[in-house]
Structures are given as C-alpha cells and as structure tokens.
C-alpha positions in Angstrom: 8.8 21.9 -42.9 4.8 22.8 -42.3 2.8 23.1 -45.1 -0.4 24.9 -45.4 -3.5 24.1 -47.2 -5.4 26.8 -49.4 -8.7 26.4 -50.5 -11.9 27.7 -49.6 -13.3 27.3 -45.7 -16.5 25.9 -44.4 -17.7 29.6 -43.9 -16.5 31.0 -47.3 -18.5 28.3 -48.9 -21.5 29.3 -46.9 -21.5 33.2 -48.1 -20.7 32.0 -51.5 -23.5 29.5 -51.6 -25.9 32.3 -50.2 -25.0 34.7 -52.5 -25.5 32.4 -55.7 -28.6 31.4 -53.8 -30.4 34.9 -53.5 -29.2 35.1 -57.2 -30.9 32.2 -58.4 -34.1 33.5 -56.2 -33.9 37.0 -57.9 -33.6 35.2 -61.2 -36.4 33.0 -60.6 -38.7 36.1 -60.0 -37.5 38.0 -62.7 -37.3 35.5 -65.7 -41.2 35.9 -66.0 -41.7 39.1 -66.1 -39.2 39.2 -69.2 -40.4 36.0 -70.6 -44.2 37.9 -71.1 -42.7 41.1 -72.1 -41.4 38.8 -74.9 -45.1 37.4 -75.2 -46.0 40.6 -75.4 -43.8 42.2 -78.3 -44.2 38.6 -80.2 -48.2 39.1 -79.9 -47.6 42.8 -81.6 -45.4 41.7 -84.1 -48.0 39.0 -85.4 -50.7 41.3 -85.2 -48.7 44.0 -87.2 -48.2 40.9 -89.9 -52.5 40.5 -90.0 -53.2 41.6 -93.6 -55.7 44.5 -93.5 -55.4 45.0 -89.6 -54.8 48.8 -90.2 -58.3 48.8 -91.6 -60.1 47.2 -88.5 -61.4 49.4 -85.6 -59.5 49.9 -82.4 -62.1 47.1 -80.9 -61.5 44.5 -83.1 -57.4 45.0 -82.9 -57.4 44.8 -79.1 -59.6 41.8 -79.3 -57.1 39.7 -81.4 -54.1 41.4 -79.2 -55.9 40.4 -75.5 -56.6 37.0 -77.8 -52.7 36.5 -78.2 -51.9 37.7 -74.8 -54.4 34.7 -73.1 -52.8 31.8 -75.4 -49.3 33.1 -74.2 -50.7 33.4 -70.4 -49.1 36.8 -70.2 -51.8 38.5 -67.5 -50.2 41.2 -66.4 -51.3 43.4 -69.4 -54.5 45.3 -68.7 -56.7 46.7 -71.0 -55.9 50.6 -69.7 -52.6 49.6 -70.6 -52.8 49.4 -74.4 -53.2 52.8 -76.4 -54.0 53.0 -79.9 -53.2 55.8 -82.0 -54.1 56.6 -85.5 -51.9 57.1 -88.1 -52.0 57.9 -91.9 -51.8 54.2 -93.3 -53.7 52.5 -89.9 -52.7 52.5 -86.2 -50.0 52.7 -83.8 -50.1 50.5 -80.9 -48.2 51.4 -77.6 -48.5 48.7 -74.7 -46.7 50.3 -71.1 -47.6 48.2 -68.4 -45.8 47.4 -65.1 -44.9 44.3 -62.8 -44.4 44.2 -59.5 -43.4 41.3 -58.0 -42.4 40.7 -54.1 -39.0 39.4 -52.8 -38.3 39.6 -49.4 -40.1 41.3 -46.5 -40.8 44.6 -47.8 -38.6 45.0 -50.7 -40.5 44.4 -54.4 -38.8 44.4 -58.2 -40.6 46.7 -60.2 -40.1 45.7 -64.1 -41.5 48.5 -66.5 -42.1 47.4 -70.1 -43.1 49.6 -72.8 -44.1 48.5 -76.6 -44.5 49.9 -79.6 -45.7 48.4 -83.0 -47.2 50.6 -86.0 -49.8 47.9 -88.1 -50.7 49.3 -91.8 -53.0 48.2 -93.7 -51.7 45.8 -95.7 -49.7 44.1 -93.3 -45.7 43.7 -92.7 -46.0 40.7 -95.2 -48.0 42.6 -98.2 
C-alpha cells in the first residue's frame, strides 16, 4: 500500500509568499496616505472645538489648520487645497487633496481624500 503526502510544494509556497509579499508592499504604501488623512480630519475636528474660531478670518483659521497639519507631519495638504466657505454662525472648511504614490514601474496608487468640518462660533464644546 503507497501512500501519498499532501501539503503544499516548494513552488506553491513561492506564489503564496509572493502574493502576501506584494500585499504587505501595497500595504506599506498605502497605510500613510490613510494615516494623514486621519491627521487631517483629527486637525479639523480640534479646530472646529477652538472657542470663537467661527469669529476669526479665513487667515488666521488656516494658520492654526497648516499649524496642526506640521506637528502631525501630514505634507501632502497644500494650501490650494483648503477652501473656506462662510456660513451663517462662522465657516465651513472643505480640505480635497490627492496622493500619489509610486509602486512598480509605471503603475501609481492614487488616494483621494476629501474633508469637511463646519466651525461656529462658539466652538463644538460651548
């Protein structure tokens, strides 16, 4: 009586381990395009929380967003990026940027991230 073994071949494991691998690459590139965008909406939800930052002008507010932005190291946000709307009780703040990061050869990921936070005037806290 013969028996066979079963279980995965030198050459299975090879194609398995590549495709986990270009995974883990893919990840790697994409994890901090996210992690800003999260720098990002974190950097709009403290501003929104600013007592009286619906009162300031649209020079001062991007000031103390780009300020946020820079402790966080998110530099993929440009200044043409951020648009500031008013509104009756303050501002609306819309950030739409993109990312583009490289891969392979000639093929790039393209993240597109859009924002939106309303600040008042008193604050999300008052």
């Amino acid at each position: 009586m013969k028996r066979t073994q079963s279980g995965i071949t030198l050459i299975g494991f090879v194609v398995v381990l590549a495709v986990v691998g270009l995974f883990a690459y893919v990840g790697m590139k994409l994890f901090p395009m996210y992690s800003e965008f999260f720098a990002v909406k974190s950097a709009l939800k403290g501003l929104a929380n600013e007592p009286g930052i619906g009162s300031q002008d649209p020079v001062r507010i991007r000031s103390l967003f780009f300020r946020r932005l820079y402790i966080s190291y998110a530099e993929n946000v440009k200044e043409e990026d951020v648009k500031l709307q008013r509104t009756d009780d303050g501002w609306r703040m819309e950030v739409n940027y993109e990312v583009r990061k490289p891969i392979i050869s000639n093929l790039d990921v393209v993240g597109k991230f859009s924002a939106t936070q309303v600040l008042t005037g008193r604050g999300d806290s008052g």
